[in-house]
C-alpha positions, 0 to 999 in steps of 0.5 A: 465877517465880524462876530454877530454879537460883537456888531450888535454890542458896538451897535448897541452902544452907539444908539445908547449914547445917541450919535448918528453913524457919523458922529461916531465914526468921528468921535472914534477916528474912522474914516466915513461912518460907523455903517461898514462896521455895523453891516459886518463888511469892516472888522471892528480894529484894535484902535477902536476897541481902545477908543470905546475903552478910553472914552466911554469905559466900554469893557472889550471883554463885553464886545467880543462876548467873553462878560457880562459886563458892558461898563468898566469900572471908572474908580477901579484900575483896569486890568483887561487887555489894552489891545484885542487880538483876532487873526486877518478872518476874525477867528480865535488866535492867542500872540504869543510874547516869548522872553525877548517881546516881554521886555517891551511889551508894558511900553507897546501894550496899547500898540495894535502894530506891534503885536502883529510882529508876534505869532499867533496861534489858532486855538480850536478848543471851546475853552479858549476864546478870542480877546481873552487868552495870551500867551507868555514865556518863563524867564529866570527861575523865581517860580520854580519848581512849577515853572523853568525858565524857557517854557510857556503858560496860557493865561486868561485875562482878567477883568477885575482885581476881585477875581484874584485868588491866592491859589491862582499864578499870574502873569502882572504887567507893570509899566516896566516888567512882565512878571509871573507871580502869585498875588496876595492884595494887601491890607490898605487895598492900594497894593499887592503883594508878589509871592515867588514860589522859589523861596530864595526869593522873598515876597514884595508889594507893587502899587495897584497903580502900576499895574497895566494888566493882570493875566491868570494861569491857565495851563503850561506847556514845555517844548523840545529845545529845538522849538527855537523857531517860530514854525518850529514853535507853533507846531509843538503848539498844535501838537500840545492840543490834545494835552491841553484838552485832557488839562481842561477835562481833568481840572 
């Protein structure tokens, strides 16, 4: 069953823009109408959350209730997540995107099928909600001493580039790397600056252009060198849950 508010919003904007059901099951690429959706009997799917997004600017964030903020933008460069993610019974889970996924996801991002090829972990803490949270793994050794290569952070999506704070970690996806640096914005607003923490490795700027998504540190968690193995994996996640939850308490 889909989230009450996600089909009251999705609701809300077709009557806003004045298409019957079936006009915009059209304009959307769904099959009949809208009407299965608005009932709750269809989950609102990937594919039409980037349609809304693509043609009418409508925030995803805003549809699963995670902002206030219903329109993206337009001048600005969207940062938010290209595609949402939720489990086949819509509740919370965060896909998790290990060294090896990194590499194509800024050329998948916007590709639903290719993110259920990835794990994906059930979240049960309030903190942490659905289309909202990713996880990614640490490769090579620019962060250091914060983060080693091999472990894993949590990371919040953000919506907008004036959310950003210097004392803040964040994972940027360009359109060919998914980097986890700190973020400075440059003088001429048209770019950032990327601090690694290991200072072998020196500041460089990006152009704003190029930046896909922008995902906030959140926590951090280091598994056993046995969690090589996708179940092996999401059971060091479950057991992580109540150190999370003492993070969360303390920060």
């Amino acid at each position: 069953m889909e989230n009450e508010l996600t089909i009251k919003r999705f609701t809300e904007v077709r009557r806003d823009l004045g298409y019957t059901q079936a006009d915009f099951a059209a304009i959307l690429g769904i099959s009949n109408t809208t009407a299965d959706i608005e009932r709750g009997r269809t989950k609102l799917s990937g594919k039409i959350v980037v349609e809304l997004l693509k043609q009418f600017k409508i925030n995803p964030l805003w549809l699963f209730g995670d902002s206030n903020n219903k329109y993206l933008n337009s001048t600005g460069n969207s940062v938010i997540p290209k595609v949402v993610t939720v489990d086949s019974s819509d509740n919370d889970n965060m896909v998790l995107v290990n060294a090896k996924a990194a590499a194509g996801y800024p050329q998948n991002i916007q590709d639903t099928s290719w993110y259920k090829q990835l794990p994906a972990f059930d979240i049960p803490i309030p903190e942490f909600r659905n289309a909202s949270y990713r996880g990614f793994q640490i490769e090579g050794d620019s962060m250091l001493p914060n983060l080693h290569p091999g472990e894993w952070v949590l990371a919040r999506a953000v919506e907008s580039l004036d959310e950003l704070s210097l004392n803040k970690m964040y994972v940027v996806v360009l359109h060919d790397a998914v980097l986890v640096k700190k973020v400075e914005r440059h003088p001429n607003n048209e770019k950032l600056i990327l601090i690694s923490l290991n200072e072998i490795y020196p500041p460089y700027e990006i152009k704003i252009e190029d930046i896909q998504e922008i995902w906030q540190v959140s926590s951090k968690i280091t598994f056993s060198v046995d969690a090589t193995t996708e179940k092996g994996l999401l059971k060091q996640l479950q057991e992580s849950m109540e150190e999370l939850k003492n993070q969360l308490k303390t920060s």
